[in-house]
LUMTIMAR-666339 format. One record per atom (N, C-alpha, C, O, CB): residue in three letters; atom name; x, y, z; residue number from 1. Coordinates in nm, 2 decimals. Glycine has a CB too. Example, Ala and Ser with C-alpha at 12.3 -4.5 7.8 and 13.67 -1.06 7.14 Angstrom:
// residues 2
- ala, N, 1.32, -0.57, 0.78, 1
- ala, CA, 1.23, -0.45, 0.78, 1
- ala, C, 1.32, -0.33, 0.78, 1
- ala, O, 1.42, -0.33, 0.85, 1
- ala, CB, 1.13, -0.45, 0.90, 1
- ser, N, 1.28, -0.22, 0.71, 2
- ser, CA, 1.37, -0.11, 0.71, 2
- ser, C, 1.29, 0.00, 0.79, 2
- ser, O, 1.34, 0.11, 0.80, 2
- ser, CB, 1.41, -0.06, 0.57, 2
***
This chain:
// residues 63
- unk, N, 5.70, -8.54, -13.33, 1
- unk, CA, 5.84, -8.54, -13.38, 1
- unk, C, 5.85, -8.53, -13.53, 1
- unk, O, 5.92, -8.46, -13.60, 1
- unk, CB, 5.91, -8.67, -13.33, 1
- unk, N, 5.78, -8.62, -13.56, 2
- unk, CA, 5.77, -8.62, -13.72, 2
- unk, C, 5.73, -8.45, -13.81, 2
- unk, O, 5.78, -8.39, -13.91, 2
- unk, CB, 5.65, -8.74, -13.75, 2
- unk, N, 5.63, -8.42, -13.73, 3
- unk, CA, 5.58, -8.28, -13.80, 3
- unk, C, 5.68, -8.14, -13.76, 3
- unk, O, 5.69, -8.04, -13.82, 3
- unk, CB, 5.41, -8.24, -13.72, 3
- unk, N, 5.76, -8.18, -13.65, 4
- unk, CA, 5.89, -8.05, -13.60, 4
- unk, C, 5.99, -8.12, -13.77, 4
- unk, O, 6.01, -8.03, -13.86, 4
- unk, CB, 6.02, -8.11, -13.36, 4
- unk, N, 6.04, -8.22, -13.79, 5
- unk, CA, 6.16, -8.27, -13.86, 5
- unk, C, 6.05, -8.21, -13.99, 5
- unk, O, 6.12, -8.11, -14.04, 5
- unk, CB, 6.23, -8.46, -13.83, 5
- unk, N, 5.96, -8.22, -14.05, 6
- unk, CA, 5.89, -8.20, -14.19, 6
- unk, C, 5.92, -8.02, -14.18, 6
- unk, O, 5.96, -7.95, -14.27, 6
- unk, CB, 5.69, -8.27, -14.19, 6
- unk, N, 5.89, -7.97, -14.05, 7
- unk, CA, 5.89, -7.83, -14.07, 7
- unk, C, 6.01, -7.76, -14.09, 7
- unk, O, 6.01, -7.66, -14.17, 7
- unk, CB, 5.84, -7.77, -13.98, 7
- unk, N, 6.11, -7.79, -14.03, 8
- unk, CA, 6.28, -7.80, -14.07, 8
- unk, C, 6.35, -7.81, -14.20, 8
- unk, O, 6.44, -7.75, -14.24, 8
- unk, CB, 6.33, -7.91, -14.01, 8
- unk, N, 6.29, -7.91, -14.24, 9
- unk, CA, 6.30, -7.94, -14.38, 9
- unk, C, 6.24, -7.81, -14.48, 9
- unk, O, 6.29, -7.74, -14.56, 9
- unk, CB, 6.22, -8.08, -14.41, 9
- unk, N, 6.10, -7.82, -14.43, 10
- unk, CA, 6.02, -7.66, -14.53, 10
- unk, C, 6.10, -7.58, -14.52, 10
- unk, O, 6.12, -7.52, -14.62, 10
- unk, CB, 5.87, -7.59, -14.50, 10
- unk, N, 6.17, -7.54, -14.41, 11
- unk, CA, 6.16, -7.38, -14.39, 11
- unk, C, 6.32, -7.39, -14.43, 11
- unk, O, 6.38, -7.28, -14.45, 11
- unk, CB, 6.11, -7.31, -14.23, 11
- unk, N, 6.40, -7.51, -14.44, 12
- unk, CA, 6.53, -7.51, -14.52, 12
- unk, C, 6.51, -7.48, -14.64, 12
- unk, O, 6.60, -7.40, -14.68, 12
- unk, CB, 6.59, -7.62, -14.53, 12
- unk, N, 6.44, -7.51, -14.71, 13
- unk, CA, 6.43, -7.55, -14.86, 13
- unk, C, 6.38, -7.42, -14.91, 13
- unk, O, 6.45, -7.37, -15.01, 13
- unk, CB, 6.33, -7.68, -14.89, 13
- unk, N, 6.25, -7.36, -14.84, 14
- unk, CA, 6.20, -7.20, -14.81, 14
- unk, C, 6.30, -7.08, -14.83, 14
- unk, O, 6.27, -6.98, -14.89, 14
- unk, CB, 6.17, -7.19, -14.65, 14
- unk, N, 6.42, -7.11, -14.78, 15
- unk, CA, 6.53, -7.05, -14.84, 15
- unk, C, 6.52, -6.98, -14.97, 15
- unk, O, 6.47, -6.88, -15.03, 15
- unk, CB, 6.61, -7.14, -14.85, 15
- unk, N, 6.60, -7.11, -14.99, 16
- unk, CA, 6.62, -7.07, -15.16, 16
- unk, C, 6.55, -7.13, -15.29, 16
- unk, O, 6.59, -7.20, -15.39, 16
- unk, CB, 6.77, -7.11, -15.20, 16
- unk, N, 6.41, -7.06, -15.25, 17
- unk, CA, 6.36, -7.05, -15.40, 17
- unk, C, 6.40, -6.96, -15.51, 17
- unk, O, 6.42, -6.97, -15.63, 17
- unk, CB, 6.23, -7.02, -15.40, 17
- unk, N, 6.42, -6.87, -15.42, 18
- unk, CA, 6.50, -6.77, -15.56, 18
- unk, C, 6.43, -6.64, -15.53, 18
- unk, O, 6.38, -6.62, -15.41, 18
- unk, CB, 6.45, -6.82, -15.78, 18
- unk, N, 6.42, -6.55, -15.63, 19
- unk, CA, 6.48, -6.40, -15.59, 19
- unk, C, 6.34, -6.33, -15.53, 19
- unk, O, 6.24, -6.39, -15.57, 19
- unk, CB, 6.55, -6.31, -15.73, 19
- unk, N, 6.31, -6.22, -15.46, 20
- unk, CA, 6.21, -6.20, -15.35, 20
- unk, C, 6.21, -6.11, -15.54, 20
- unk, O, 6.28, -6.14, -15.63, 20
- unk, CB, 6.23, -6.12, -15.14, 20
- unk, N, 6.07, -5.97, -15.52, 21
- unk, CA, 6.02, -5.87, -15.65, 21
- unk, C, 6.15, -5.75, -15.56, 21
- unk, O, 6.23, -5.70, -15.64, 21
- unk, CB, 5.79, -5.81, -15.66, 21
- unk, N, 6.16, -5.73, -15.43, 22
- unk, CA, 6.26, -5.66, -15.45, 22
- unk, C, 6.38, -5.69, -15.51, 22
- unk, O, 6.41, -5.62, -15.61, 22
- unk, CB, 6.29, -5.63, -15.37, 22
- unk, N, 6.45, -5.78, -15.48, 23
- unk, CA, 6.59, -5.83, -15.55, 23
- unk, C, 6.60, -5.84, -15.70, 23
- unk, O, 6.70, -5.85, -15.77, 23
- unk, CB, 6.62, -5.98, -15.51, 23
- unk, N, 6.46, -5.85, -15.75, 24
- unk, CA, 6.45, -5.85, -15.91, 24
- unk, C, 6.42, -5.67, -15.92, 24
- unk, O, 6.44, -5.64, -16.03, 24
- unk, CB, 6.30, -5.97, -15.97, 24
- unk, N, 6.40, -5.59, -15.85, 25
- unk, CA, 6.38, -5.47, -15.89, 25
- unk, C, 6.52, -5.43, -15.87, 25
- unk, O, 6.57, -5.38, -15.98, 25
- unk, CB, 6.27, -5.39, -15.81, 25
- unk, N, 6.61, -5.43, -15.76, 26
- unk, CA, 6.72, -5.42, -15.76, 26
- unk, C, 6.82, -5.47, -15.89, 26
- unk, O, 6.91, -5.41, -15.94, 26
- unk, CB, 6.74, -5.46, -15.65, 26
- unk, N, 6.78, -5.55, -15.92, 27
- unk, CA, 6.88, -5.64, -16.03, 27
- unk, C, 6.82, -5.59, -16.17, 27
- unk, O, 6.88, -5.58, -16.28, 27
- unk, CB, 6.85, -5.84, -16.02, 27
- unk, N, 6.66, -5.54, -16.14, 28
- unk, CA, 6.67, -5.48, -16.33, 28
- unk, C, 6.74, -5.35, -16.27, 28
- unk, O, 6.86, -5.38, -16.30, 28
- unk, CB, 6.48, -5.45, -16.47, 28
- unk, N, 6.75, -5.23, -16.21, 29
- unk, CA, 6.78, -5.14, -16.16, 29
- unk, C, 6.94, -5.13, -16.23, 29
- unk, O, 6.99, -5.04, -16.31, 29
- unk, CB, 6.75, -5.17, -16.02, 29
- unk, N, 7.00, -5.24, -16.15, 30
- unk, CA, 7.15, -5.22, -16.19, 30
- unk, C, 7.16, -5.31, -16.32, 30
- unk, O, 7.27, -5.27, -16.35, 30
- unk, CB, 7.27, -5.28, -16.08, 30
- unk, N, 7.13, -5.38, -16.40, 31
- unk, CA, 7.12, -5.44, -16.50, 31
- unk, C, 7.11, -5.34, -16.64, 31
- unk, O, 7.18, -5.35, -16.73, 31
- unk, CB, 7.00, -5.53, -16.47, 31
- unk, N, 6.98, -5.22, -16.62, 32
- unk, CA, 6.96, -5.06, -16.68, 32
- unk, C, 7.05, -4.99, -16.66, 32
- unk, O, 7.08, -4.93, -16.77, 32
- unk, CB, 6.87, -4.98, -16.62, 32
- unk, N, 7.12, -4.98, -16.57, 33
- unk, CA, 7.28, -4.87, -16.54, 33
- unk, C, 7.36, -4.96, -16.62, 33
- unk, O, 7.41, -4.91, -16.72, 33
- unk, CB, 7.36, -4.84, -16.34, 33
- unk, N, 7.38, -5.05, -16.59, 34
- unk, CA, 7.51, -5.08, -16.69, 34
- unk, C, 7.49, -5.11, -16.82, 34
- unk, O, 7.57, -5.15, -16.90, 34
- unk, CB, 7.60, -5.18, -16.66, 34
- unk, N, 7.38, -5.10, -16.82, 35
- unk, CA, 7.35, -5.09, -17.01, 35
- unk, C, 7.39, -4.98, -17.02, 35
- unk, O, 7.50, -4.96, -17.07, 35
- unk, CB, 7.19, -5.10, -17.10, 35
- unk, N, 7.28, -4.84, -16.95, 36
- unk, CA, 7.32, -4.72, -17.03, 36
- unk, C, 7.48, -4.67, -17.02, 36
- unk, O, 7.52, -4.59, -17.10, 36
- unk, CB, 7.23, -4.59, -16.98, 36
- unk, N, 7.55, -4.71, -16.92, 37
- unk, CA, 7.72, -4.74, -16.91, 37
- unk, C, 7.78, -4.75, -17.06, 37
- unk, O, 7.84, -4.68, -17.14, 37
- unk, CB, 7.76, -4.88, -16.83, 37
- unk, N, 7.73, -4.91, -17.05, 38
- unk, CA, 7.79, -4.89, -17.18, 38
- unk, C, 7.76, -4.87, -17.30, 38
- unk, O, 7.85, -4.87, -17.39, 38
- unk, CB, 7.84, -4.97, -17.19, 38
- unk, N, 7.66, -4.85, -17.33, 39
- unk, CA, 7.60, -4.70, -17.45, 39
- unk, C, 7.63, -4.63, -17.45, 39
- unk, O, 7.66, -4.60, -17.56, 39
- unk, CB, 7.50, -4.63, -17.46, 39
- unk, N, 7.68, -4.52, -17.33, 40
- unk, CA, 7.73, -4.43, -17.31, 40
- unk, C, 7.92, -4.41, -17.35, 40
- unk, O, 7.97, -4.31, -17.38, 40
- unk, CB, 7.68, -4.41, -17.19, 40
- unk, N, 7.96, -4.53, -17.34, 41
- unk, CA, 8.10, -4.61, -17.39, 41
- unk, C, 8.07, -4.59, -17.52, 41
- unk, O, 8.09, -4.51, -17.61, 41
- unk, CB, 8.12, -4.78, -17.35, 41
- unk, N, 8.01, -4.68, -17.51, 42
- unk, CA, 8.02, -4.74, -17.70, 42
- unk, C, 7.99, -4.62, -17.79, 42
- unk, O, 8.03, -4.62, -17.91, 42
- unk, CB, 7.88, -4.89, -17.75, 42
- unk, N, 7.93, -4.52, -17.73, 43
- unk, CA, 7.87, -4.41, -17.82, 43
- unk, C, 7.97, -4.30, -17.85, 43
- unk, O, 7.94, -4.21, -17.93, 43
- unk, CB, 7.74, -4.35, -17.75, 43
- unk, N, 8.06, -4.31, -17.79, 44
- unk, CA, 8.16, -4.14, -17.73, 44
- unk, C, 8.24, -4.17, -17.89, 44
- unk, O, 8.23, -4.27, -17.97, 44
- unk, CB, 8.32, -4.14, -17.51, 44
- unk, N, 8.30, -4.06, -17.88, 45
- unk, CA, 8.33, -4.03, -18.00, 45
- unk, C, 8.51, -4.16, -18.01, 45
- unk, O, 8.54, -4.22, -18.11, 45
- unk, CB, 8.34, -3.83, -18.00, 45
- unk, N, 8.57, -4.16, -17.90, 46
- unk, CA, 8.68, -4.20, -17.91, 46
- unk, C, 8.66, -4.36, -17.94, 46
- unk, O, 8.71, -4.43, -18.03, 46
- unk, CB, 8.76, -4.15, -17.78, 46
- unk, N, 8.58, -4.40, -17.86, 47
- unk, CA, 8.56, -4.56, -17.88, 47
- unk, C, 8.46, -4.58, -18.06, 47
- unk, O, 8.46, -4.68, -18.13, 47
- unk, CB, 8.44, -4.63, -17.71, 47
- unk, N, 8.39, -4.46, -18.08, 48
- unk, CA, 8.35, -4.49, -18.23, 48
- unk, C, 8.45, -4.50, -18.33, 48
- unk, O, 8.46, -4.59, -18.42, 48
- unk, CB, 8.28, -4.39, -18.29, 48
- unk, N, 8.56, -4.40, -18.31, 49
- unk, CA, 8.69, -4.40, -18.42, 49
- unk, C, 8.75, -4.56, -18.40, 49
- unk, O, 8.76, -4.65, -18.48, 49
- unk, CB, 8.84, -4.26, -18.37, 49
- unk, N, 8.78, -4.56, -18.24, 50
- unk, CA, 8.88, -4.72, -18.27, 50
- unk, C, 8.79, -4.84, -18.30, 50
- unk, O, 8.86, -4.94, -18.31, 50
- unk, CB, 8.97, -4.79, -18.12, 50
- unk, N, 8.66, -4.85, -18.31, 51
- unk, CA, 8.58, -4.95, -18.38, 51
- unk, C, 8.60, -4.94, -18.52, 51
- unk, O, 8.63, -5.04, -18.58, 51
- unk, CB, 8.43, -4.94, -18.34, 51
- unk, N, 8.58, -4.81, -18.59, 52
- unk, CA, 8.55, -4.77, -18.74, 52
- unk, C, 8.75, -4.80, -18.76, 52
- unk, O, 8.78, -4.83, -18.87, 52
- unk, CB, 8.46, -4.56, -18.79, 52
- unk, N, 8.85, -4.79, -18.67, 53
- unk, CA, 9.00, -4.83, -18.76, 53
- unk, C, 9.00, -4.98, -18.78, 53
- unk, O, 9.05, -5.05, -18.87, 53
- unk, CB, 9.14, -4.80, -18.66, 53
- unk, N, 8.94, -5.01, -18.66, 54
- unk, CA, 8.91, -5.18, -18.66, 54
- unk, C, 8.83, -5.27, -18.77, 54
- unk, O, 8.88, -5.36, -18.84, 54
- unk, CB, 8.83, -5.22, -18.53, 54
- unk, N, 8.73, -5.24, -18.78, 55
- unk, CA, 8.68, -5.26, -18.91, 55
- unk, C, 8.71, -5.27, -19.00, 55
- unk, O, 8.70, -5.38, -19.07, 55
- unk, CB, 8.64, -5.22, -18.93, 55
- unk, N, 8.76, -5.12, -19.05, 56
- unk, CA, 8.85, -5.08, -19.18, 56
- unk, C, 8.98, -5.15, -19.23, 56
- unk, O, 9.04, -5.14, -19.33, 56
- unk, CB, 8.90, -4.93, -19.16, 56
- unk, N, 9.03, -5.24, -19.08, 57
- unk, CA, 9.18, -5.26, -19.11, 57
- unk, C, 9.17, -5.46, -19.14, 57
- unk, O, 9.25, -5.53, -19.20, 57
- unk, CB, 9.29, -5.20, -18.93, 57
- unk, N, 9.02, -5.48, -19.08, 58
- unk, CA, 8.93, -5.58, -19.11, 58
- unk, C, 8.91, -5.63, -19.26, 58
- unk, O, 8.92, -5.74, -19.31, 58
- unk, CB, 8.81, -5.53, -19.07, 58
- unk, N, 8.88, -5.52, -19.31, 59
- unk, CA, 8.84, -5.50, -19.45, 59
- unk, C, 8.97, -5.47, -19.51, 59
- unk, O, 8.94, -5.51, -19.63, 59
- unk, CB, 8.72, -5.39, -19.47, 59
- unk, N, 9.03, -5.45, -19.52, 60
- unk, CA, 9.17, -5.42, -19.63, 60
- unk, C, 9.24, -5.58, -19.61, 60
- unk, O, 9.27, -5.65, -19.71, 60
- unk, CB, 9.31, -5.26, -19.55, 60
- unk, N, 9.25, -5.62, -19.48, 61
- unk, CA, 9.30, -5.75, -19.48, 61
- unk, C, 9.27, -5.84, -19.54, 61
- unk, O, 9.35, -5.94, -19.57, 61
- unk, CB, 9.29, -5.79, -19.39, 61
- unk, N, 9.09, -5.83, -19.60, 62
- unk, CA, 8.98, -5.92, -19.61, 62
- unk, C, 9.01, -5.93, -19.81, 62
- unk, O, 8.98, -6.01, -19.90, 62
- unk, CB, 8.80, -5.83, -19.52, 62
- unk, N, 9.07, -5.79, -19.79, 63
- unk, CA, 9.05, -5.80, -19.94, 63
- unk, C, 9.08, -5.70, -20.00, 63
- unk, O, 9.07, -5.69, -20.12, 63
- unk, CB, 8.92, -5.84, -19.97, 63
***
């Protein structure tokens, strides 16, 4: 009785250690896409201008 209730317990707990090498391949996988996302954002020409007005309007304020 005792060794069924100890194995119950393991194989609960067995669960959730945490992430299998797939789930970590999957997760750097999409982790890489939305970096180069937003590189690909941050880089375009339209989002460079409204960073460089922002800045600029930073700096006049500033002084």
């Amino acid at each position: 009785m005792q060794m069924a209730q100890a194995m119950k317990r393991r194989g609960r707990h067995a669960r959730d250690r945490g992430m299998s090498t797939a789930e970590y391949a999957v997760g750097t996988v999409a982790a890489a896409a939305f970096a180069g996302l937003l590189f690909k954002i941050v880089t375009s020409p339209e989002v460079r201008r409204l960073l460089l007005n922002i800045i600029k309007r930073a700096l006049q304020l500033a002084g």
